[in-house]
Each structure stands twice: as structure tokens, then as C-alpha cells.
GUKEDREN-209223 format. One record per residue (C-alpha): x, y, z; residue in three letters. Coordinates in Angstrom, 2 decimals. Example, Ala and Ser with C-alpha at 12.3 -4.5 7.8 and 13.67 -1.06 7.14 Angstrom:
residues 2
{east = 12.30, north = -4.50, up = 7.80, type = Ala}
{east = 13.67, north = -1.06, up = 7.14, type = Ser}
//
This chain:
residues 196
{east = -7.10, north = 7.87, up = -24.73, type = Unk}
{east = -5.31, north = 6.01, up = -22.17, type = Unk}
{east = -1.60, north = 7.45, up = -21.90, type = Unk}
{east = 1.03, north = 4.21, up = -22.36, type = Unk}
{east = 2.69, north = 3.13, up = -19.34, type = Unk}
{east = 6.66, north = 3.70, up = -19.92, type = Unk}
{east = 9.45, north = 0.73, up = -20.06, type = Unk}
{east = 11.56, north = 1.14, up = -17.28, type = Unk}
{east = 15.31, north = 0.57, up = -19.03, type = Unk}
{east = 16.20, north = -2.41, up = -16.98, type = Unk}
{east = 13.02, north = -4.46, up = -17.94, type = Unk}
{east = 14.57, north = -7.47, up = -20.22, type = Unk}
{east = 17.68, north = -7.51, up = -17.08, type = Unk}
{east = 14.75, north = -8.00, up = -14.44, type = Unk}
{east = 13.00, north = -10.43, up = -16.31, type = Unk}
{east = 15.83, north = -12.62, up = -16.96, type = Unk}
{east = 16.96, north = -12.56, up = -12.85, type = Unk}
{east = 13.03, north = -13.34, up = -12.12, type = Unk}
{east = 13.73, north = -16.56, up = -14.28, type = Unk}
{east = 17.10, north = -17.30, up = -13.05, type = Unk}
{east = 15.47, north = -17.55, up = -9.37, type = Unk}
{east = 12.74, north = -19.00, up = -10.72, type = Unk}
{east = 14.83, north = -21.85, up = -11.53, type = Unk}
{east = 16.84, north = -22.15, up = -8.17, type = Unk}
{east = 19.83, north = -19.86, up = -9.97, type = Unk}
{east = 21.37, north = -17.07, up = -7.49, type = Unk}
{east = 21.79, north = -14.01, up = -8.76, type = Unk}
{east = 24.18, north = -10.98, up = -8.46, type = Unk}
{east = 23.04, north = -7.64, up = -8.10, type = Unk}
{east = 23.16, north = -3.95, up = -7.27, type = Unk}
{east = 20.49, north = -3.77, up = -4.04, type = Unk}
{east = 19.51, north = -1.01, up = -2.23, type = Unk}
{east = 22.06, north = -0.61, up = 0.09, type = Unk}
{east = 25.35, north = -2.61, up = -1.38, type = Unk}
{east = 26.25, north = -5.67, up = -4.52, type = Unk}
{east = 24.11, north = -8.22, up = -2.95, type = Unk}
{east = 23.70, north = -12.02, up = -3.47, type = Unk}
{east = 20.14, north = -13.59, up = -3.65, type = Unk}
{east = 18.25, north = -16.34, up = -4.25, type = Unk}
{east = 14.67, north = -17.96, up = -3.65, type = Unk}
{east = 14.23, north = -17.47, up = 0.05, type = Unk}
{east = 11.99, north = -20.90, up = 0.20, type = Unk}
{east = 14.27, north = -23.14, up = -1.66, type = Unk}
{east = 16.56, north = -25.00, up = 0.61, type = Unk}
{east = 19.24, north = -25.87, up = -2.20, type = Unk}
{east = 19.52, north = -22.03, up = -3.77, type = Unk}
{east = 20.19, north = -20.66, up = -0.07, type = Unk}
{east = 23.32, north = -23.63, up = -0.01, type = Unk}
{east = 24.53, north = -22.56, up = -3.27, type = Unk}
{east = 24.52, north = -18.94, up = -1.64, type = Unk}
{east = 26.29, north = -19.79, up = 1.37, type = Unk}
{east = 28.78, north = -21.91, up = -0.03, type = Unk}
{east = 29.28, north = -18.88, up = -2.38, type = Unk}
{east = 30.10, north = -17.02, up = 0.31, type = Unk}
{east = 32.11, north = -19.69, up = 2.36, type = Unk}
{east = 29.14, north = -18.83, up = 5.45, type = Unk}
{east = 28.39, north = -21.07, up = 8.00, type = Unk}
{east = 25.04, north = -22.94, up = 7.73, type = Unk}
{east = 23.84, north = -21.84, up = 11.39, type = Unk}
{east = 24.21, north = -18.05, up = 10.17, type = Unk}
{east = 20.99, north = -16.27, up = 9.62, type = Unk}
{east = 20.23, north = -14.67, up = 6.67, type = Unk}
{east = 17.55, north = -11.76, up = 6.05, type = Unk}
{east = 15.05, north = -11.62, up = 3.25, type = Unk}
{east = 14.03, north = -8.84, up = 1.51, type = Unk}
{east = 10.10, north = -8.68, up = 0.74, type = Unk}
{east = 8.42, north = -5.93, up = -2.03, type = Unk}
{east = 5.51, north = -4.62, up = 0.36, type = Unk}
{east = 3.59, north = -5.00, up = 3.30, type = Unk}
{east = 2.01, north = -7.97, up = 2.33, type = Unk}
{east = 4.75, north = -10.21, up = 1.97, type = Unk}
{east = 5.75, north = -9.07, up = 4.83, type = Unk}
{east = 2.31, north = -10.11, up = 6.54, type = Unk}
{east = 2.63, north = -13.33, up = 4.50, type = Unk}
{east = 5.71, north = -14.26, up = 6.03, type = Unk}
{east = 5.89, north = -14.07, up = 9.87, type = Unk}
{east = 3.33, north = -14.92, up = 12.20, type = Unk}
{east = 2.43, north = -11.23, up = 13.74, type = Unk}
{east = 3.93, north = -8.09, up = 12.73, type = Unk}
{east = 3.52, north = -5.35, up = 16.06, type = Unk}
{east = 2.32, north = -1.92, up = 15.07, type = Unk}
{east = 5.62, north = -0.21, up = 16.42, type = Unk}
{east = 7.71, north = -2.11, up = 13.39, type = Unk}
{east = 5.03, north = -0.55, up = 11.04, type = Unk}
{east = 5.57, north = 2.52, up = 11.89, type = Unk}
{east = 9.51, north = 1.73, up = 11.64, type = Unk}
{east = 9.30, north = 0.85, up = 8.25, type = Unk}
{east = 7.13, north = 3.69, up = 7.57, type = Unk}
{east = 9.18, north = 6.22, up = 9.43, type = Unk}
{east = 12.73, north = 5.41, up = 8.22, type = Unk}
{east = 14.78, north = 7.16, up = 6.04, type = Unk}
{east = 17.43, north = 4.96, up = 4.96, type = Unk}
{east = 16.85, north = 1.04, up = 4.74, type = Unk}
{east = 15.65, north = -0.80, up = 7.77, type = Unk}
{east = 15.94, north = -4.46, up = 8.71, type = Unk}
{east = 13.49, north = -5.22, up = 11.11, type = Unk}
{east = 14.05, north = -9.08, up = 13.32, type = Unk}
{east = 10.29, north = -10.45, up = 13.91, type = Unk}
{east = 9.40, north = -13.43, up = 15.81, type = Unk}
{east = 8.27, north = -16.90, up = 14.11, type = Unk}
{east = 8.94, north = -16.62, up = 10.15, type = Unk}
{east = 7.53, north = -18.67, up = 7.67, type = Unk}
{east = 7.27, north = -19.93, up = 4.08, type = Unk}
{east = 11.16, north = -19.81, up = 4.16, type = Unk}
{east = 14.11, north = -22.55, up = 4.43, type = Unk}
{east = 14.92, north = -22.88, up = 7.84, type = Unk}
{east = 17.70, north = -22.68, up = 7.49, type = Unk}
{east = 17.62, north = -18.48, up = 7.03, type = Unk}
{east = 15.67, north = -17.79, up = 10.38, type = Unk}
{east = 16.95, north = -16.87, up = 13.56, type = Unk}
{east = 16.99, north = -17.84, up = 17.22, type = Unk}
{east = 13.48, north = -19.12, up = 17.93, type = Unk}
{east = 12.53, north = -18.94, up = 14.09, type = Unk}
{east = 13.43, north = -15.36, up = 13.70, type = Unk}
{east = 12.77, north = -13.50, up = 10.56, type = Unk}
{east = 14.84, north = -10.57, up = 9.69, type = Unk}
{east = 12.82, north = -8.73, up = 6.78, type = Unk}
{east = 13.49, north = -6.00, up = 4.86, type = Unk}
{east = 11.00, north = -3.81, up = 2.43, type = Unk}
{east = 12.83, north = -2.83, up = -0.25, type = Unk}
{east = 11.99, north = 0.44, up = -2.22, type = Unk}
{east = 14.54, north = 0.44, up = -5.16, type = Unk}
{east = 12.48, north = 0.00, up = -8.04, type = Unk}
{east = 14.95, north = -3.18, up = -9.75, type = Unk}
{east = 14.70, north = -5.06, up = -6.68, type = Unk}
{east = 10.76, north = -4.61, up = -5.95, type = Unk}
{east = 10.38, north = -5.86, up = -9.68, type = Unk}
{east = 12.19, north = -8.64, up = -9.11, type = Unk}
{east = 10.12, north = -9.92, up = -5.69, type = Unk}
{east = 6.67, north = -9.28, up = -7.22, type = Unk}
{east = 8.05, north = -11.37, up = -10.47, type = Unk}
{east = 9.01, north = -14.07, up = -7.57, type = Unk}
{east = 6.15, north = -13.68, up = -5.82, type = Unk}
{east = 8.25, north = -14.21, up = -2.33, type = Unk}
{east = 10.85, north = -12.57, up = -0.99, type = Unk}
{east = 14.32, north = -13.55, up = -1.67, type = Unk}
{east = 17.15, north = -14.62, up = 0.92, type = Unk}
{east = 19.67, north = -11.58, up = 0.47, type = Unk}
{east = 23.71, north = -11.24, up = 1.53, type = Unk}
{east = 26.36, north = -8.65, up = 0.49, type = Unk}
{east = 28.21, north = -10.28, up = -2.75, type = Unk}
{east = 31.20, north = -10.74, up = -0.37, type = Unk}
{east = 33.30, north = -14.02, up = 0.81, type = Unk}
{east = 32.90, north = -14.18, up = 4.65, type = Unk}
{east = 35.60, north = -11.86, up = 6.32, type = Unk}
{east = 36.38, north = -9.76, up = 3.57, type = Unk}
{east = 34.95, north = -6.57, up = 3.08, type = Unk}
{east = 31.74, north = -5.77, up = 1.76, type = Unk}
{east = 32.55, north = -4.46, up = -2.36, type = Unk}
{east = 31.09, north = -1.00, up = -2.69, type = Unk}
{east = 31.40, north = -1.56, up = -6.51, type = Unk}
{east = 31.21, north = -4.50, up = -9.37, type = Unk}
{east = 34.19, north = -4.48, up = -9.69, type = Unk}
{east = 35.57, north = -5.53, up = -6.02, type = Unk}
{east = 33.58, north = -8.10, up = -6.12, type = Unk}
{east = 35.58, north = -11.44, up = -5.87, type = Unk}
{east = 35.94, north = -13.49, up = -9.15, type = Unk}
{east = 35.26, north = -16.45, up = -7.73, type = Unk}
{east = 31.19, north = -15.32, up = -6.82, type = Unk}
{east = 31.04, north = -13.73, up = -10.28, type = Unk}
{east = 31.60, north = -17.17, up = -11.89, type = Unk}
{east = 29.76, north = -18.86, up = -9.76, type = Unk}
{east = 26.13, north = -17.04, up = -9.86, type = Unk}
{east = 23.64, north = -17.88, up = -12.67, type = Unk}
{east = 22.70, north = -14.64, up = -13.25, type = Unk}
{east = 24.71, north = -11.03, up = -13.20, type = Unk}
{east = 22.53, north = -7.76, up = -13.42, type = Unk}
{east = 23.62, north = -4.86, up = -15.60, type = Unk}
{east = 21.59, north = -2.46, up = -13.59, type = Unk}
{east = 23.33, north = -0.15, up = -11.66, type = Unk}
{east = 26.80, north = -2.10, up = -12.40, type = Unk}
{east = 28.86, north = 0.95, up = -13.17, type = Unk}
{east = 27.91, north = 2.72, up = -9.86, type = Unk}
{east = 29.69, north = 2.97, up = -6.87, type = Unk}
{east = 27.07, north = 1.60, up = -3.92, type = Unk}
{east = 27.90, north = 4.16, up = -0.69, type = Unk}
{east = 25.29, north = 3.47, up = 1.40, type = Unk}
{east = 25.55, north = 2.46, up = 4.73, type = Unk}
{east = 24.94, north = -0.93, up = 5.74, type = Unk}
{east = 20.98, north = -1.34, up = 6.72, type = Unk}
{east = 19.32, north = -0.05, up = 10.08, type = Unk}
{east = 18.35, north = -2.92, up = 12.09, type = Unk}
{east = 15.66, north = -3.74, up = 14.91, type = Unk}
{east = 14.46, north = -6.72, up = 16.67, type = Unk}
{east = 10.88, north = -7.19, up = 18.16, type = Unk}
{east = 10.41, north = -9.84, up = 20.88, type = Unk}
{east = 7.18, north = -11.32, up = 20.74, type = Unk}
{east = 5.59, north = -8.91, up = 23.56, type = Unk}
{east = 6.64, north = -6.12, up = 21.04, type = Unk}
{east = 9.61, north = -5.04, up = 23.06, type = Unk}
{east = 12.39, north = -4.03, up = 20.68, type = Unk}
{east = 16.11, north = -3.92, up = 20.42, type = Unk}
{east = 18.65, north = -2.15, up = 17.93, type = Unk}
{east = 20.83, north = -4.43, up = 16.74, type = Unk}
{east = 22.60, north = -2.16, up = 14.72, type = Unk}
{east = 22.49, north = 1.99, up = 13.76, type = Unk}
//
């Protein structure tokens, strides 16, 4: 008899932010390194609403977060073995800079149409993608110059009213982890740390 497949706890809270991003809606929620903003990473008008959220400039590039490899693959034009083995190798969470992205808003990418992707592993998160089906445009639930909220409750009033959707998961934890490794290949596979 096959053994039933358990319901993680934050199932109906996952659903509902798949449908809120679905719609265009940014969300609010606990990531895998701090209380992050996100949205559609395709959809020019949800990455607005997220920057004017955060009072960010338009010409600031923001990094997406993908479930797995083959978003990843999906979503930039070459990925160089070296960044594999990154991804693979790390211990904490890496965001890795990789020439020519696509099947995202523009307005997101880097110099030369830079992608900065990262694969997330916390289970909520990778959920949430794979309900997407692409990755999401991700920033720290903070107004631009003030400091990143390790908990829910730093976070700024003003970006709690004005999401669509605030997660319960993970809402009464204090986020300590250390802002996200990050790497940039050139397109002859050279790389660069960008920040430890």
C-alpha cells in the first residue's frame, strides 16, 4: 500500500502567495536568507509596484530567485560549469551574476542584460516558484537606505500595507542569516566576487 505523502503545515499559506503572484500581487515573506519582497519576475507592472514599495530606483538591478537547475537553464543564455559547481558547492546561499538573462522584465537585469539568480533551497520558497512556474524578482522587505529587518516585525508599515499578500510562515522568527554570497561570470567564464 502506497504510504500517503505528508502536508507540509504551510500548504494553504503557499497556495494563496502562488495566487497572489499569479495575479501580479507582491508578496511579503520570510526567504531564505532575510523578510523579502517578491513578485512575478516577467511582469513589468508587479516589479514597479515592488520598487516603488521600496522607494528603488528603476535602473537598480534586481535578482531572481529560481527553484532548480532548470529554471535556471531556462532563464539565461549559457550557464559555465564553474557556477554549477558554485551552486553545488556552497554552504550558505549564493547569488550567482550570469551573462544575457531572459524571460524577465528588463527592467531586473544588469549591465549587458545581466541575470543575478539565485537557487533557493528553503522548502516555502521552492513551493512557491514551482507553483509560479518562473522565478520571482526578490528584494529585502526594506525601504531603500534603511536597514534590512531581521524580523516581521521591523518591517516598515508602510510595505506591510502595501503588499497583496503577507506569509505566516516563519513570521515569528528572527531571520540571522547573512546577506547572500555573490559571484559574477563574464561571458568567457571568468568570475568575480561581488560580495563574501
Amino acid at each position: 500500500m502506497a504510504r500517503k505523502k505528508a502536508i507540509e503545515p504551510w500548504r494553504d499559506d503557499a497556495l494563496e502567495a502562488v495566487r497572489t503572484l499569479r495575479s501580479g500581487g507582491v508578496i511579503l515573506h520570510a526567504s531564505d536568507t532575510v523578510w523579502g519582497l517578491a513578485c512575478d519576475a516577467s511582469n513589468p507592472e508587479a516589479v514597479a509596484k515592488l520598487r516603488a514599495l521600496k522607494g528603488r530606483d528603476e535602473g537598480t538591478p534586481i535578482l531572481v530567485l529560481a527553484s532548480d537547475d532548470c529554471m535556471i537553464q531556462n532563464h539565461v543564455d549559457e550557464v559555465p560549469e564553474q557556477a554549477w559547481d558554485l551552486y553545488d558547492a556552497a554552504d550558505r546561499p549564493t547569488t550567482i551574476v550570469l551573462p544575457k538573462g531572459k524571460g524577465v522584465d528588463e527592467s531586473i537585469k544588469g549591465p549587458g542584460g545581466s541575470l543575478a539568480i539565485r537557487r533557493i533551497n528553503e522548502p516555502w520558497c521552492q513551493f512557491v516558484i514551482r507553483g509560479l512556474g518562473k522565478p520571482v524578482a526578490s528584494s529585502s522587505a526594506n525601504l531603500s537606505g534603511v536597514p534590512t529587518p531581521k524580523s516581521f516585525a521591523e518591517i516598515d508599515s508602510s510595505i506591510c500595507s502595501g503588499v497583496d499578500f503577507v506569509s505566516s510562515h516563519r513570521k515569528t522568527e528572527v531571520l540571522n542569516s547573512p546577506p547572500s554570497f555573490m559571484v559574477s561570470f563574464d561571458e568567457e567564464g571568468r568570475f568575480k566576487i561581488l560580495r563574501k
